[in-house]
C-alpha positions as a Markdown table, in Angstrom:
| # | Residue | x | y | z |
|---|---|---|---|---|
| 1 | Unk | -0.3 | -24.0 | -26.2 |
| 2 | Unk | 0.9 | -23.2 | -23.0 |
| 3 | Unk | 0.8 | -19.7 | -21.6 |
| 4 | Unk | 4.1 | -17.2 | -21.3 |
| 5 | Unk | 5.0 | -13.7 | -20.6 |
| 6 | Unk | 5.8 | -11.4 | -23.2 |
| 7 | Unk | 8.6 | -9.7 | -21.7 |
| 8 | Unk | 9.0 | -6.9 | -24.5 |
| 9 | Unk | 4.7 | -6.0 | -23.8 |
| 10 | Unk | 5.3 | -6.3 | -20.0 |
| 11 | Unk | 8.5 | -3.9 | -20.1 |
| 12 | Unk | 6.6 | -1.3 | -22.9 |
| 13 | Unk | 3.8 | -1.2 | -20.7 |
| 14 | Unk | 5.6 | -0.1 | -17.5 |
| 15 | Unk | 7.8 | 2.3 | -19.7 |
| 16 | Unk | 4.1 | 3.9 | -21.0 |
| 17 | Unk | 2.5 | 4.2 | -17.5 |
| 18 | Unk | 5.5 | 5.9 | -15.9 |
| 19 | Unk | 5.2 | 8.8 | -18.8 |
| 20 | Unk | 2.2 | 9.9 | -17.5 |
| 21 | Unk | 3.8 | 12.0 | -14.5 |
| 22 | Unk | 4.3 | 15.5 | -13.3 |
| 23 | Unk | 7.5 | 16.2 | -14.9 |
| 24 | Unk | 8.9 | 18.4 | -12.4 |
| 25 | Unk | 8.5 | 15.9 | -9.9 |
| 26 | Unk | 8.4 | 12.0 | -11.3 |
| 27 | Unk | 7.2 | 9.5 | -10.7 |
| 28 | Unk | 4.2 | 11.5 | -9.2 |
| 29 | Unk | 0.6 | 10.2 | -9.9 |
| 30 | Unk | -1.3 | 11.0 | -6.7 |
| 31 | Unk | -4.8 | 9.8 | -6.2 |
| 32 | Unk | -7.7 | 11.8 | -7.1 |
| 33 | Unk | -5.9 | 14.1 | -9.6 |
| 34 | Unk | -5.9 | 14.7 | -13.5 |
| 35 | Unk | -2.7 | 12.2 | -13.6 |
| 36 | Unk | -4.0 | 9.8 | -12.3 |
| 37 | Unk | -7.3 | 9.3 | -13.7 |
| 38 | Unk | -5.0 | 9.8 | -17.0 |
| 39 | Unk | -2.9 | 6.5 | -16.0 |
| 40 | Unk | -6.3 | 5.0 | -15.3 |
| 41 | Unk | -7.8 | 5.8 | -18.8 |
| 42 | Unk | -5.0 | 4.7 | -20.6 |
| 43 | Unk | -4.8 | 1.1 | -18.5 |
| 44 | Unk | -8.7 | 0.8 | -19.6 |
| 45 | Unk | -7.2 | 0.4 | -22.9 |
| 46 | Unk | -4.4 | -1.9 | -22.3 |
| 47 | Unk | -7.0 | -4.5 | -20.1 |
| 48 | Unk | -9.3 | -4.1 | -23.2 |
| 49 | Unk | -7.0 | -5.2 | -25.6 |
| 50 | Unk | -6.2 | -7.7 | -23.3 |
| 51 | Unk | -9.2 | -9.4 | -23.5 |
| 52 | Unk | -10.6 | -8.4 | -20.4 |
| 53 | Unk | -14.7 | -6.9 | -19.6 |
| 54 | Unk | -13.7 | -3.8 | -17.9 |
| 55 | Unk | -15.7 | -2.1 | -15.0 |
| 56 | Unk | -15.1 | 0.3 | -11.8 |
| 57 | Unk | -16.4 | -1.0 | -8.4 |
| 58 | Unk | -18.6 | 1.2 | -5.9 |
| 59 | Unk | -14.8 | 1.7 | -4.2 |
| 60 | Unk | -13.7 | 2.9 | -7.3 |
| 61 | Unk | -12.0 | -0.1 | -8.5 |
| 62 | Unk | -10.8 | -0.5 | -11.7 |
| 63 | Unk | -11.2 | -4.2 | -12.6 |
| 64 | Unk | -10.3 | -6.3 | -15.7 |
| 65 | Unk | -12.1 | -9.8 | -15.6 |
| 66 | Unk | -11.5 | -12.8 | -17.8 |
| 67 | Unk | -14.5 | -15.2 | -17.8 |
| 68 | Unk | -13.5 | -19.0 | -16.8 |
| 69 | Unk | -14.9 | -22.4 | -17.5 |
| 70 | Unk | -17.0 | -22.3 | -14.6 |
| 71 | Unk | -17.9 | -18.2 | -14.5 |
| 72 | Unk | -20.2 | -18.9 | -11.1 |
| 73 | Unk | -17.4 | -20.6 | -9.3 |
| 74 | Unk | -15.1 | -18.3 | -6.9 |
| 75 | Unk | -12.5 | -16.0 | -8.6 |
| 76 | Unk | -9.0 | -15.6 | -8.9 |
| 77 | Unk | -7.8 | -12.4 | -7.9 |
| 78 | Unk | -4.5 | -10.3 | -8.6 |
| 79 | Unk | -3.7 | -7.1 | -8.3 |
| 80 | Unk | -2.3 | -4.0 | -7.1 |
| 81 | Unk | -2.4 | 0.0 | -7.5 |
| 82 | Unk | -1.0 | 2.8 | -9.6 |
| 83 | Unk | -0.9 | 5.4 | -7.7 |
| 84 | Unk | 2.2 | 6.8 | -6.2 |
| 85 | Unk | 3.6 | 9.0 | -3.4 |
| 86 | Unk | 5.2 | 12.2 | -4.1 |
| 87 | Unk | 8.3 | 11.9 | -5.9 |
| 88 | Unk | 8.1 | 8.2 | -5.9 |
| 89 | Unk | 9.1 | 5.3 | -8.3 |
| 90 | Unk | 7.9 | 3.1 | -11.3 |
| 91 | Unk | 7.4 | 0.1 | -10.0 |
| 92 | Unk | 5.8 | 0.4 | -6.4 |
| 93 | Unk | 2.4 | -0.9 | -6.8 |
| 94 | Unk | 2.6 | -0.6 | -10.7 |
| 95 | Unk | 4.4 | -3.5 | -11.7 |
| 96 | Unk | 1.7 | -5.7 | -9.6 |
| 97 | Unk | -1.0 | -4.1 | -11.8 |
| 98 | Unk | 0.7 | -4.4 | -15.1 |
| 99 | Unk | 2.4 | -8.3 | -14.4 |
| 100 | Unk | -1.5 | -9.4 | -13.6 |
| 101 | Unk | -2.3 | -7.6 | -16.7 |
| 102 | Unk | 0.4 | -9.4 | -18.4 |
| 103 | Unk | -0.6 | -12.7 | -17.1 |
| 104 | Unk | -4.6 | -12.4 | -18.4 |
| 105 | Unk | -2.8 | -11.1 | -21.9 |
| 106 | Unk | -0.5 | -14.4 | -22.3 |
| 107 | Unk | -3.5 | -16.1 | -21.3 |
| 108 | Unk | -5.9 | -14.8 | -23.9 |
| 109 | Unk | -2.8 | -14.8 | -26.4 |
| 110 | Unk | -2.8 | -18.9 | -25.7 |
| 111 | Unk | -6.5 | -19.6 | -25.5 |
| 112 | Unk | -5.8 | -21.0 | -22.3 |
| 113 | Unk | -9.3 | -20.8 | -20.4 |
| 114 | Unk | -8.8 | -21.3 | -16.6 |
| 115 | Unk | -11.3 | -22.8 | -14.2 |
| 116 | Unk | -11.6 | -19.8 | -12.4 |
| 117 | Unk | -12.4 | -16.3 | -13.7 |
| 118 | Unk | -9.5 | -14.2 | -13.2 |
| 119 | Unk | -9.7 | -10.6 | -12.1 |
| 120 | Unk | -7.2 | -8.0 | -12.3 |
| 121 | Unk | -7.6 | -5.3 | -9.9 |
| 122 | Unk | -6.3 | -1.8 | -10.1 |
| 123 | Unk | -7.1 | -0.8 | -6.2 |
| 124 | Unk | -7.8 | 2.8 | -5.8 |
| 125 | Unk | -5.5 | 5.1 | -3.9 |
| 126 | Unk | -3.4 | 2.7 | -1.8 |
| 127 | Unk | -0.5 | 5.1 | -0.9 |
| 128 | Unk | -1.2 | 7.4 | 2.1 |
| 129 | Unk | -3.6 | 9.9 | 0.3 |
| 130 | Unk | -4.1 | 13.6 | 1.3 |
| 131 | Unk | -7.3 | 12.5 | 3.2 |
| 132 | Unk | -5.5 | 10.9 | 5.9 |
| 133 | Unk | -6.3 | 7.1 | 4.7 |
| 134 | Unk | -4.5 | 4.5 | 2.8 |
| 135 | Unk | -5.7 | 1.1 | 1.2 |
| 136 | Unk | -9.1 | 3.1 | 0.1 |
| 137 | Unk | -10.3 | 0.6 | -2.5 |
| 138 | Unk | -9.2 | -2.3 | -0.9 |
| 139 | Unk | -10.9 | -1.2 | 2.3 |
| 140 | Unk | -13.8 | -0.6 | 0.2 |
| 141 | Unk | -13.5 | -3.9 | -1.0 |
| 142 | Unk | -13.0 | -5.7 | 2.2 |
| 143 | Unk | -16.0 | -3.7 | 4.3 |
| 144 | Unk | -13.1 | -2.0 | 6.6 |
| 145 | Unk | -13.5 | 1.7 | 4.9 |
| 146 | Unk | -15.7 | 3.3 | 7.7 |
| 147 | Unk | -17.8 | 6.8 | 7.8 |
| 148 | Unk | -15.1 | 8.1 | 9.6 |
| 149 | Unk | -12.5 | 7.4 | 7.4 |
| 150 | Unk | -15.0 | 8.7 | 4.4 |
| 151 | Unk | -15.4 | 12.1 | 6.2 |
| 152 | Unk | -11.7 | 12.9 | 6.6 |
| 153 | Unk | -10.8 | 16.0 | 4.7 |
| 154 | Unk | -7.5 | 17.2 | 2.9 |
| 155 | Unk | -6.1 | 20.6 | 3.4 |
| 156 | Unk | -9.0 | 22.0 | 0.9 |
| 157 | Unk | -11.8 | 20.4 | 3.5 |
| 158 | Unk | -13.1 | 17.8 | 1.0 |
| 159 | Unk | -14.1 | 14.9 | 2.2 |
| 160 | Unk | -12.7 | 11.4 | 1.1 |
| 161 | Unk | -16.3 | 10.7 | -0.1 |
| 162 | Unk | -16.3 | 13.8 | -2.1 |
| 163 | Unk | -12.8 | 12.8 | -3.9 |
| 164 | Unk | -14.0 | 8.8 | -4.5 |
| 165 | Unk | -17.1 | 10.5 | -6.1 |
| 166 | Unk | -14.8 | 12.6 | -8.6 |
| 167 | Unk | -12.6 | 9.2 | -9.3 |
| 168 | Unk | -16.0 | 7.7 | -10.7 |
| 169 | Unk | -16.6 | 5.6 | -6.8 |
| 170 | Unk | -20.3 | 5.5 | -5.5 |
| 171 | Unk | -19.2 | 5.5 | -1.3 |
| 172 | Unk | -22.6 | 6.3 | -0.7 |
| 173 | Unk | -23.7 | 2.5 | -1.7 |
| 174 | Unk | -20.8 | 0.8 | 0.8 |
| 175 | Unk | -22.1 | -0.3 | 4.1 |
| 176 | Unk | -20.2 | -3.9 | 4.1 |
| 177 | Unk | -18.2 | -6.0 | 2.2 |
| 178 | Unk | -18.3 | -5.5 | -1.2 |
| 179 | Unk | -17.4 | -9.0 | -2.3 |
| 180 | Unk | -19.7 | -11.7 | 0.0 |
| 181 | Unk | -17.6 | -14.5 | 1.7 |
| 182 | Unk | -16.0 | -17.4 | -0.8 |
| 183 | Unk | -16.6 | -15.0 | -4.3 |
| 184 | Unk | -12.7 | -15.4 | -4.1 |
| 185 | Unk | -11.2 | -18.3 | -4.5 |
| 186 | Unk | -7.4 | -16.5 | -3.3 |
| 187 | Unk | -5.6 | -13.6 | -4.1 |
| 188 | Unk | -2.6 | -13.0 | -5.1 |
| 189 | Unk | -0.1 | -9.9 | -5.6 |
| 190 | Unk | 2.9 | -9.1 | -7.1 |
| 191 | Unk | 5.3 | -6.4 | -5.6 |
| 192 | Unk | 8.7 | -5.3 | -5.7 |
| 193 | Unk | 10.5 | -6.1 | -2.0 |
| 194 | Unk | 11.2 | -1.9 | -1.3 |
| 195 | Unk | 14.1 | -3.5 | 0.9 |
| 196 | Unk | 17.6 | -5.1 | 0.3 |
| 197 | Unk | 17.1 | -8.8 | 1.4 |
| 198 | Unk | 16.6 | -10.2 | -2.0 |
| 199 | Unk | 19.5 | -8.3 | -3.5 |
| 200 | Unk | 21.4 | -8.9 | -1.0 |
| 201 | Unk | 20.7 | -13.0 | -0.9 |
| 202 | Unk | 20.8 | -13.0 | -4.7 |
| 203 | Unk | 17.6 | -14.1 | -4.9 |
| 204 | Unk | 14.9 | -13.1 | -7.6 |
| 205 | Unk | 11.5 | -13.9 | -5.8 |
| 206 | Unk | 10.4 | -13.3 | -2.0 |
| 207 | Unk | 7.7 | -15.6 | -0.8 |
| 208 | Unk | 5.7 | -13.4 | 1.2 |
| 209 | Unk | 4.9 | -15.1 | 4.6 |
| 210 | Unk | 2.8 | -12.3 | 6.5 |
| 211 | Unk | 2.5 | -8.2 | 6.3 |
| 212 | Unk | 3.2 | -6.0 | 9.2 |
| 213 | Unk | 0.1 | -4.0 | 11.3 |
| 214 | Unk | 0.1 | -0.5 | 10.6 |
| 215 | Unk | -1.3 | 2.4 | 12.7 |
| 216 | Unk | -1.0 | 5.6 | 12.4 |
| 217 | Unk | -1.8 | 8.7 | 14.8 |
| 218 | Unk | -2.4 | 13.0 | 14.9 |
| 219 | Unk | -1.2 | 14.1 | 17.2 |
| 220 | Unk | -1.6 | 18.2 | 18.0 |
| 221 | Unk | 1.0 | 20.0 | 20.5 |
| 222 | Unk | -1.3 | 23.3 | 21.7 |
| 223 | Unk | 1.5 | 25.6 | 23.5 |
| 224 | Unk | 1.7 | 29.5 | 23.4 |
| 225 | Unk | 3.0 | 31.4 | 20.4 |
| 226 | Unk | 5.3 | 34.5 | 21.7 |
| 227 | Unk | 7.7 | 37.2 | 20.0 |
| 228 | Unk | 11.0 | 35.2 | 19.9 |
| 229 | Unk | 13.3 | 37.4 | 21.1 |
| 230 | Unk | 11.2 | 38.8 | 24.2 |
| 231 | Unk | 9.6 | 35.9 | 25.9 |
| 232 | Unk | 12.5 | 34.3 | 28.1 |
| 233 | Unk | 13.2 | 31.0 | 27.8 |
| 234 | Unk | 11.9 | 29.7 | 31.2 |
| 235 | Unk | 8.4 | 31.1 | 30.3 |
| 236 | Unk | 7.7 | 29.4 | 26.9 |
| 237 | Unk | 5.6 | 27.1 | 26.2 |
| 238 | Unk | 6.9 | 25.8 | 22.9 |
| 239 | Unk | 4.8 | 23.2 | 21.0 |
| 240 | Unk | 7.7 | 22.6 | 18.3 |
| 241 | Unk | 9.6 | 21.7 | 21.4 |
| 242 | Unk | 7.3 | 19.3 | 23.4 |
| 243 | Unk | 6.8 | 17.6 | 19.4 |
| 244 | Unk | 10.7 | 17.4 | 18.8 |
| 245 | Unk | 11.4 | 15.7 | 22.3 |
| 246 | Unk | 8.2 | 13.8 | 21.9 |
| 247 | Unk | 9.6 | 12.5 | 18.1 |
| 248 | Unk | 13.1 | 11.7 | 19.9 |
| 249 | Unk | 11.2 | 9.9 | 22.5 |
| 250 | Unk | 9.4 | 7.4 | 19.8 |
| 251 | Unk | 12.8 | 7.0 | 18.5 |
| 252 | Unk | 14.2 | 5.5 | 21.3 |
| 253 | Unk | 11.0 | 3.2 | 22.4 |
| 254 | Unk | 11.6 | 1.8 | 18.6 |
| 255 | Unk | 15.2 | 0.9 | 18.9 |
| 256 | Unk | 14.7 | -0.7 | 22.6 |
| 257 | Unk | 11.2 | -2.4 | 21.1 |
| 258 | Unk | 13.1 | -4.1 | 17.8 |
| 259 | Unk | 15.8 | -5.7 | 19.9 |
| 260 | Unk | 13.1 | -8.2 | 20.9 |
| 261 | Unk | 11.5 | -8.5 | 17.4 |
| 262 | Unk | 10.2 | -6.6 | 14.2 |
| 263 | Unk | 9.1 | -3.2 | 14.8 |
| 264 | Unk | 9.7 | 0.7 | 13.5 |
| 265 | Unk | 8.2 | 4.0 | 13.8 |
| 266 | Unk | 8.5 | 7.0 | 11.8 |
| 267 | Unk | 7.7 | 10.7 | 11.9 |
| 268 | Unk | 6.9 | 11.6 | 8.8 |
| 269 | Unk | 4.5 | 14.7 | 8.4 |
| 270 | Unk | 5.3 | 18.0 | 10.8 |
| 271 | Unk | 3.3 | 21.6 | 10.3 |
| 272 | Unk | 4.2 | 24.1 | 12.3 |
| 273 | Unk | 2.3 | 27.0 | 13.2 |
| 274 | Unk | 2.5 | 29.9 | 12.5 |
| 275 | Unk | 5.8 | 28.8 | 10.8 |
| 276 | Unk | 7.8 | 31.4 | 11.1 |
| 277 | Unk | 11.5 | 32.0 | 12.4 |
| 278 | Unk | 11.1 | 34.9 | 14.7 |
| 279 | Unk | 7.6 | 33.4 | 16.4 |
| 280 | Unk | 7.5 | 30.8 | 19.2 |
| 281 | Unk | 5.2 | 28.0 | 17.7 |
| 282 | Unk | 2.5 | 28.0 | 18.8 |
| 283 | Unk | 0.9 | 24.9 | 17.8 |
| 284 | Unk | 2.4 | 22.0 | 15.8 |
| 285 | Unk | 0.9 | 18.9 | 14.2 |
| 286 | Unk | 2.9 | 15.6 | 14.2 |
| 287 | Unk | 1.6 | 12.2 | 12.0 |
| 288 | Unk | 3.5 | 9.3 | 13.5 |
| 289 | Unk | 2.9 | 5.2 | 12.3 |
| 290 | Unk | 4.5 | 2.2 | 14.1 |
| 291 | Unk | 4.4 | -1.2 | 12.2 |
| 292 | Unk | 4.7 | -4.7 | 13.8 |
| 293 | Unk | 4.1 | -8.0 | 13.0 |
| 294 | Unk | 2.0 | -9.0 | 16.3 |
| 295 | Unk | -1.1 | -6.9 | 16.8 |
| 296 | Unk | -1.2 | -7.4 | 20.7 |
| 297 | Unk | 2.9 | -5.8 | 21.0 |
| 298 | Unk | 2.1 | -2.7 | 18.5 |
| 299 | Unk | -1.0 | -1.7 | 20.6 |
| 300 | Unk | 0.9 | -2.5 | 23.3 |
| 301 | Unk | 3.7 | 0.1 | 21.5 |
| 302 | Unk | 1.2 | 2.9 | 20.8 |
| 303 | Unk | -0.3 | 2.6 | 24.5 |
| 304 | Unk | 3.2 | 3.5 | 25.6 |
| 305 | Unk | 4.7 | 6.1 | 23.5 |
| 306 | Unk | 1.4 | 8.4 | 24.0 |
| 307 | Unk | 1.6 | 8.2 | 27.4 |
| 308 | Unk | 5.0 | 9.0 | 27.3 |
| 309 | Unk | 4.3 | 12.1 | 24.9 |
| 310 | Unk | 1.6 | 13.3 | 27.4 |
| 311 | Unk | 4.4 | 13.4 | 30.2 |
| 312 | Unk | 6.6 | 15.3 | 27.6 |
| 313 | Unk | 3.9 | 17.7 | 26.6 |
| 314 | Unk | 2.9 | 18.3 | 30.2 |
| 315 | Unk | 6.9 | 18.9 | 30.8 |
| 316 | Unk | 7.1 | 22.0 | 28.9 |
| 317 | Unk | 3.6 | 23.6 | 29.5 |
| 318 | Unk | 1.9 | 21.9 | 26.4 |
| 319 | Unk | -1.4 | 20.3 | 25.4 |
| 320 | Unk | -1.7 | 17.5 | 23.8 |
| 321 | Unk | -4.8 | 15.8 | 21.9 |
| 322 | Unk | -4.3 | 12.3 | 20.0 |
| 323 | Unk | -6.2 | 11.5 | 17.1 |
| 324 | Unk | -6.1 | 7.7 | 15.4 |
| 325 | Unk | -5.3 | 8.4 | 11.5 |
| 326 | Unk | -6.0 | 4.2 | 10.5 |
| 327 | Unk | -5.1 | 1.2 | 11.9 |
| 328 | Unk | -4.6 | -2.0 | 9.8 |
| 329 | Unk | -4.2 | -5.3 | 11.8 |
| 330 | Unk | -1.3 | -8.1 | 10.4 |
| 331 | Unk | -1.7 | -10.6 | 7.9 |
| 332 | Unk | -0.7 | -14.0 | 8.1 |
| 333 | Unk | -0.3 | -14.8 | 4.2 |
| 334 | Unk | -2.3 | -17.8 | 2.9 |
| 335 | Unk | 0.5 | -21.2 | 3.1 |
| 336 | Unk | -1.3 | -23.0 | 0.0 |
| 337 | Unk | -0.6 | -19.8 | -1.8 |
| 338 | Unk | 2.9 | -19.5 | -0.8 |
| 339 | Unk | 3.7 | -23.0 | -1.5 |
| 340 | Unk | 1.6 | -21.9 | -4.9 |
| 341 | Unk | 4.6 | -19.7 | -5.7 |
| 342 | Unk | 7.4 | -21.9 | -4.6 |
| 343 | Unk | 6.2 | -24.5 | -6.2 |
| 344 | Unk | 6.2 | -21.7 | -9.4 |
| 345 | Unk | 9.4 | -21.0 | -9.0 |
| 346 | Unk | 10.7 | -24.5 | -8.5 |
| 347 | Unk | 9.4 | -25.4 | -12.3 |
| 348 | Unk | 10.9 | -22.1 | -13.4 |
| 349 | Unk | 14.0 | -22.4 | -11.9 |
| 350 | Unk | 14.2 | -19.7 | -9.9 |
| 351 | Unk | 15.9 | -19.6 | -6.8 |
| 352 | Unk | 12.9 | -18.1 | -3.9 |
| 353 | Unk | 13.1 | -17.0 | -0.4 |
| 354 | Unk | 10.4 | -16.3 | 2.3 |
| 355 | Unk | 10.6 | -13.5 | 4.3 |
| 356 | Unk | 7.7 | -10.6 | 5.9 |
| 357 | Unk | 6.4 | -7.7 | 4.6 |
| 358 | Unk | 7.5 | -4.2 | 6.7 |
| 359 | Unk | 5.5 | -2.1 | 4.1 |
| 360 | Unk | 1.8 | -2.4 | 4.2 |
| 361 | Unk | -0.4 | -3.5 | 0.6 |
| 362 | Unk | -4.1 | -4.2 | -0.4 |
| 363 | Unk | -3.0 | -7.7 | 0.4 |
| 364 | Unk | -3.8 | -6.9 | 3.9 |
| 365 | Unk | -7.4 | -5.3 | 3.5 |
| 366 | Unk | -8.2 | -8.8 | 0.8 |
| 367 | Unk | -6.6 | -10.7 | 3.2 |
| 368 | Unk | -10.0 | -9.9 | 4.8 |
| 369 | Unk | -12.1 | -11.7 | 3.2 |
| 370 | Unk | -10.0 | -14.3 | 1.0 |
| 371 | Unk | -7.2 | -16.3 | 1.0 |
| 372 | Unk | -4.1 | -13.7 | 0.4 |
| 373 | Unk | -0.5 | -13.6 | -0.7 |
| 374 | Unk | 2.1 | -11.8 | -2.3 |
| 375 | Unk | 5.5 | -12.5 | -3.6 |
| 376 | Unk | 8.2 | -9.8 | -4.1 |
| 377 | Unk | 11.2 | -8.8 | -6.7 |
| 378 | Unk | 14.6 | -7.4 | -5.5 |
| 379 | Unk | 14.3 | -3.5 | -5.3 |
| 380 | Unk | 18.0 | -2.1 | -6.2 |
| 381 | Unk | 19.6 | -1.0 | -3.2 |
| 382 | Unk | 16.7 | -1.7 | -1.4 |
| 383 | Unk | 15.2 | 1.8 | -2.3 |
| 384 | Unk | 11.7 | 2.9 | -2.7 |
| 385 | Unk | 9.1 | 5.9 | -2.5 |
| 386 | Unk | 12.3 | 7.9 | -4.5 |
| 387 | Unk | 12.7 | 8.3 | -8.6 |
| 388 | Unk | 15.7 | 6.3 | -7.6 |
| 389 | Unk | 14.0 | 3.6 | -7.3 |
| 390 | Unk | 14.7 | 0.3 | -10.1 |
| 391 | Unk | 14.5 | -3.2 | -9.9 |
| 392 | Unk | 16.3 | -5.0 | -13.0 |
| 393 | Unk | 14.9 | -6.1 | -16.1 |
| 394 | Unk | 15.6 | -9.9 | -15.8 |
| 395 | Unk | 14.0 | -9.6 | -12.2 |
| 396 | Unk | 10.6 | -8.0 | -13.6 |
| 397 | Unk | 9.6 | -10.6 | -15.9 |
| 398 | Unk | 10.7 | -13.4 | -13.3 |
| 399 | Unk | 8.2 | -12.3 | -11.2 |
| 400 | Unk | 5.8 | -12.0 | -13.9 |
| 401 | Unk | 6.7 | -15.5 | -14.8 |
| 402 | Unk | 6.2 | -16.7 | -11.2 |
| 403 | Unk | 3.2 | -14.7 | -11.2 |
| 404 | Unk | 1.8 | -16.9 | -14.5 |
| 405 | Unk | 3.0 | -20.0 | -12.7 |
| 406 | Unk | 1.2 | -19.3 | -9.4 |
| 407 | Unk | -2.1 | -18.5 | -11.3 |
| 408 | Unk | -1.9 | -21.9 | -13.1 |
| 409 | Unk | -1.2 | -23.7 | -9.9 |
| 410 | Unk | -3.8 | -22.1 | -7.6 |
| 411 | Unk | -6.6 | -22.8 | -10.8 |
| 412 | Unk | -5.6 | -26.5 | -10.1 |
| 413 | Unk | -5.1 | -26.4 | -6.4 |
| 414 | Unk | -8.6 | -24.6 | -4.9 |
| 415 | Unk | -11.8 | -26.1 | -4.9 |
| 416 | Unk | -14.8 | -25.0 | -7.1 |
């Protein structure tokens, strides 16, 4: 009996997960809270009845594994996360997790016993978490999630450590890799595109060819706070206005950089201090990130734009310090797992399209250690990280099809 998705368990499963939200704000399940380790409990359950031995990782892991013919033999891995940003979607991250579920389900529904054992992975906190790092299990799992990164702090003063701890993690046991060189045989995950290229090209898969770099940077404007109304204008020294030009200034070295190729940057977090309207600030906190797809040209981006923001800081009688938040270097996906997928989609019948990554995935930290790739499903409009955000029925069991396909065709196609 050959294997197949069951599109009514896939779609339930999703449906189930995205209850388990705050319901003032959905679809909110941030790391290292109640929610989330509720989302993780119940998808204990689901790999369970799926078959799968269940067990969490020193990086806090959550991993469903399916035993193969030859059990010592490198593994197949899939997976994803279930955690969310504030106010995000249902299917960033989540359909990943639940299509690699689905795919060791139809598998164990069809006695089908591959070569390989088969893992799927629920990586811990992969969105941006209040500790200041993203891709924690996966950088757990690659050997990349470094003492530095494990004493960050949130706005509480725990540490990352501390928080892995309460999620059921044992940091205190990483020191390297926690998977040795060859255990996996190629990974592989599913995503939905968070941009309009697929829906715009009619097309239902994306064949991922590589994943932008990522870093991201603190940076803290020290000025002089002042009555509002009394200190004249020539005589301030306004951090909120040394960040705002400084924020304008990345703007502009992004729009003349991406003429030439792929690259954005983003302001995304501002604090103000003291915060209030009659006050000069007198200190403000800025998180920037720029993403390319060439390693040497984002450094190379970075390098610049601080400069340039210690000549705008200087300009108005401000200090500036620069702190490094993460860095993630680009990924060149796999090209025997993307023709794994095409090849997929070809004996499904499903038109596919190759095109990069601009958002950053565990992919990148497994990419580390193992062969890596992704594919992608349309995202409505192109939208993501917002409660808006949907990708069509039709589209989320394709992938989950091209998912089963890929599987099937990497069990044949790399060596034991």
């Amino acid at each position: 009996m050959r294997p197949d998705i069951n599109a009514a368990r896939l779609l339930n499963r999703l449906n189930e997960l995205a209850q388990i939200t705050d319901p003032g704000q959905p679809y909110t399940r941030r790391a290292f809270t109640p929610l989330y380790e509720q989302g993780r409990a119940w998808l204990q359950v689901e790999m369970q009845d799926a078959g799968l031995t269940v067990y969490m990782d020193e990086g806090g892991n959550l991993t469903g594994q399916r035993s193969g013919q030859q059990p010592d033999a490198p593994s197949l891995m899939l997976g994803s996360h279930t955690d969310t940003v504030v106010g995000g979607g249902r299917y960033d991250g989540i359909l990943g997790v639940l299509a690699a579920l689905e795919v060791a389900h139809a598998l164990h529904d069809a006695g089908h016993e591959l070569r390989h054992t088969l893992e799927v992975v629920d990586f811990l906190s992969e969105e941006p978490s209040d500790y200041g790092a993203s891709c924690v299990g996966s950088r757990a799992l690659a050997g990349t999630l470094t003492p530095e990164l494990l004493a960050q702090t949130n706005s509480d003063g725990e540490t990352l450590e501390s928080a892995m701890h309460r999620a059921g993690a044992r940091p205190e046991l990483l020191g390297g890799p926690l998977r040795e060189a060859g255990s996996v045989a190629a990974y592989l995950e599913l995503h939905i595109e968070q941009g309009p290229v697929l829906e715009a090209a009619g097309v239902p898969i994306g064949v991922v060819s590589g994943i932008v770099g990522i870093e991201r940077w603190e940076l803290s404007f020290t000025g002089r706070q002042g009555h509002a109304g009394t200190t004249p204008m020539h005589l301030r020294q306004d951090a909120l206005v040394a960040a705002a030009n400084c924020t304008s200034v990345l703007q502009r070295l992004a729009l003349e950089a991406s003429h030439f190729e792929p690259l954005v940057a983003t302001v995304g977090q501002l604090q103000v201090s003291p915060g209030n309207s009659n006050v000069i600030p007198g200190e403000v906190v800025l998180v920037f990130e720029a993403r390319a797809l060439e390693a040497a040209r984002l450094s190379e981006f970075v390098a610049g734009f601080l400069a340039k923001a210690e000549q705008q800081a200087s300009m108005f009688g401000v200090q500036l310090t620069s702190r490094l938040v993460s860095r993630a270097a680009p990924l060149s996906c796999d090209p025997r797992i993307q023709q794994a997928v095409q090849s997929a989609c070809t004996d499904l019948n499903l038109a596919c399209l190759t095109l990069p990554s601009g958002a950053g995935h565990d992919t990148m930290q497994v990419g580390r250690l193992a062969p890596a790739g992704m594919l992608f499903v349309p995202s409505v409009g192109g939208r993501s990280h917002t409660p808006d955000e949907r990708t069509r029925k039709a589209d989320l069991i394709a992938g989950a099809r091209a998912l089963l396909g890929a599987v099937l065709k990497l069990d044949e196609a790399f060596g034991m």
